[in-house]
N, C-alpha and C positions, 0 to 999 in steps of 0.2 A: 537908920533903917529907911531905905527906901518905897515911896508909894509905888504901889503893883499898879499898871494899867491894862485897861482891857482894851477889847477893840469893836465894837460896835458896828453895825449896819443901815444908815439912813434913808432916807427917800423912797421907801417902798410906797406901792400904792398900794389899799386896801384888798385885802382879799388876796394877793400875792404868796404869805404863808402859806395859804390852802394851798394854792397850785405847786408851793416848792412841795410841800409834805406829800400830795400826791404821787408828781414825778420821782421824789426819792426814796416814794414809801414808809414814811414815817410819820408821826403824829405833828398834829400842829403845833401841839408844847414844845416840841422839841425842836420845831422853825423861832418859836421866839425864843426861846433860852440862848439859842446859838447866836441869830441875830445882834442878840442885848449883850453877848457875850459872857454870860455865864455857865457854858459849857465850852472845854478843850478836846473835845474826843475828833476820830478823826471821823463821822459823821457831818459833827457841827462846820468843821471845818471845808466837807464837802459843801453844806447849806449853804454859809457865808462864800464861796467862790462862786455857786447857781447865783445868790442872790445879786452879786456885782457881776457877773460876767453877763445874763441873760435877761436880769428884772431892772439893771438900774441902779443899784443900790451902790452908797458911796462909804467907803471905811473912815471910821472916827474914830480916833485914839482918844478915851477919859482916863482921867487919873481914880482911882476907887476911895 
């Protein structure tokens, strides 16, 4: 059986969630969930592309 990985979001600076939730209209639980990688939907999937294309943010692949 294979370990599942996820994919991760690093190097944000503080306060950064707020401003992605704002601009995409969502709550801030649901900037860190997607960040940390424990949501797939195709929301989270917008957040994590805001957060690497516009904030900085670098992708990390962990094994779970």
């Amino acid at each position: 059986m294979g370990k599942e990985k996820r994919i991760i979001i690093v190097g944000l600076t503080v306060g950064t969630g707020k401003e992605i939730a704002k601009a995409l209209g969502c709550c801030t639980k649901m900037v860190s969930l997607a960040v940390q990688g424990r949501k797939r939907t195709p929301l989270a999937k917008k957040i994590r592309h805001v957060a690497i294309q516009q904030y900085g943010g670098v992708e990390v692949e962990v094994s779970k």
